[in-house]
Each structure stands twice: as structure tokens, then as C-alpha cells.
C-alpha positions as CSV (number, residue, x, y, z in Angstrom):
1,X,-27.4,130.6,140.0
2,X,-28.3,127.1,140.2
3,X,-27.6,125.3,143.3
4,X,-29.2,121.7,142.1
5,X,-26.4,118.9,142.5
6,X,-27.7,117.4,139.4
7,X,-25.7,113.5,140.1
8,X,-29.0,113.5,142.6
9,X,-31.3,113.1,139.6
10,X,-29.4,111.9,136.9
11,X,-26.8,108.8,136.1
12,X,-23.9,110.2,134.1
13,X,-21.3,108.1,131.6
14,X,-19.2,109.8,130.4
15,X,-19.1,110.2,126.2
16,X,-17.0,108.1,124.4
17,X,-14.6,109.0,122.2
18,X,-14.1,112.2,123.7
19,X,-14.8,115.2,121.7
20,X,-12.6,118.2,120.6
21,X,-12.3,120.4,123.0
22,X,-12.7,122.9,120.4
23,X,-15.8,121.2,119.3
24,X,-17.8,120.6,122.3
25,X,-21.5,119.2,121.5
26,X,-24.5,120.1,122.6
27,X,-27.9,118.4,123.0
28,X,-30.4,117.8,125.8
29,X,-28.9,114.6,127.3
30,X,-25.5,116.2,127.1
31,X,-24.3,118.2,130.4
32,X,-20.5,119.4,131.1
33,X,-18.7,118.4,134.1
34,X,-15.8,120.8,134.8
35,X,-12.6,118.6,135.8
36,X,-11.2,121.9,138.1
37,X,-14.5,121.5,140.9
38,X,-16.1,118.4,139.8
39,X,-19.6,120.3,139.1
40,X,-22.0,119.2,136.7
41,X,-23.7,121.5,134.2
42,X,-26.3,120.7,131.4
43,X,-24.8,121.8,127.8
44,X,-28.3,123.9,127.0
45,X,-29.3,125.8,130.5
46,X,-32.4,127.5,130.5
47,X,-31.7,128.8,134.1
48,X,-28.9,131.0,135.1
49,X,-25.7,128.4,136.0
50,X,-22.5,128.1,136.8
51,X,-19.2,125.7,138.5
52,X,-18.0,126.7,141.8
53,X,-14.5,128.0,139.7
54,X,-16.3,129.9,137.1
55,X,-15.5,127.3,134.0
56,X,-18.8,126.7,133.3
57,X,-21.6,129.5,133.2
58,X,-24.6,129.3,131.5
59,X,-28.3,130.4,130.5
60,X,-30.8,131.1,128.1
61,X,-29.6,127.6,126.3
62,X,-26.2,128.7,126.0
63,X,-23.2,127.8,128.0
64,X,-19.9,129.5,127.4
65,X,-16.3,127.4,128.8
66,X,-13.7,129.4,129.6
67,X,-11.1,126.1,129.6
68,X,-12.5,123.9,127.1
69,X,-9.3,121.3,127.6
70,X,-10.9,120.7,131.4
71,X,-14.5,119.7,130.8
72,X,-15.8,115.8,130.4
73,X,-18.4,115.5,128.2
74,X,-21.1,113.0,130.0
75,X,-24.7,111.7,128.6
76,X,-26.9,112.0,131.7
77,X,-30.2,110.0,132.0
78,X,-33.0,110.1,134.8
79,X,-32.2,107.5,137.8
């Protein structure tokens, strides 16, 4: 699993309005940041990830949420 603290590399604000939950978007700017353990994970992984609770897991450009209703949406850009 990914062990990269991704807030080292990128600044994130968070998207605004805030989506569905049942309608989370997707994109390459776009990255997940489970409200239960704080991590941050990008929307399209091409690397095996996951949060420290299990919310988030992802890979092969897919990520699957198991809580939808405790995940921020943020837009992350390069520091």
C-alpha cells in the first residue's frame, strides 16, 4: 500500500459546493480525504492505496469508499 503522506507534495482546498456523497467525482486533481483518519487519497490511484481505517482503498484508477457521507472532496495542486 502507499505509504506517501501526500499534504508533503501537494496544497489541498477543499471543493466547493460539496458534492453528493452519492456522486463523488473523479479527475486527476481530485484526491479524497477520509474524515474517520484524516488520510489523503487521489480519486484515480494507479498504485495500490488505502486510509489507515479502511474507507478509502484504491488502485488500477479506481477507488472504492466504503462511507461515502465521511470523505471531503479536495483539489490538490503541486506546492
Amino acid at each position: 500500500m502507499m505509504g506517501v503522506d501526500l499534504r508533503k507534495i501537494y496544497r489541498f482546498s477543499p471543493v466547493e459546493p460539496a458534492p453528493d456523497p452519492a456522486a463523488l467525482p473523479i479527475g486527476g486533481d481530485l484526491y479524497y480525504e477520509c474524515l474517520e483518519c484524516t488520510v489523503v487519497v487521489s480519486s484515480v490511484p494507479f498504485i495500490a492505496c488505502a486510509c489507515t481505517c479502511g474507507n478509502l482503498t484504491g488502485s488500477g484508477g479506481k477507488t472504492t469508499v466504503t462511507r461515502p457521507e465521511r470523505v471531503r472532496v479536495m483539489r490538490g495542486k503541486l506546492k
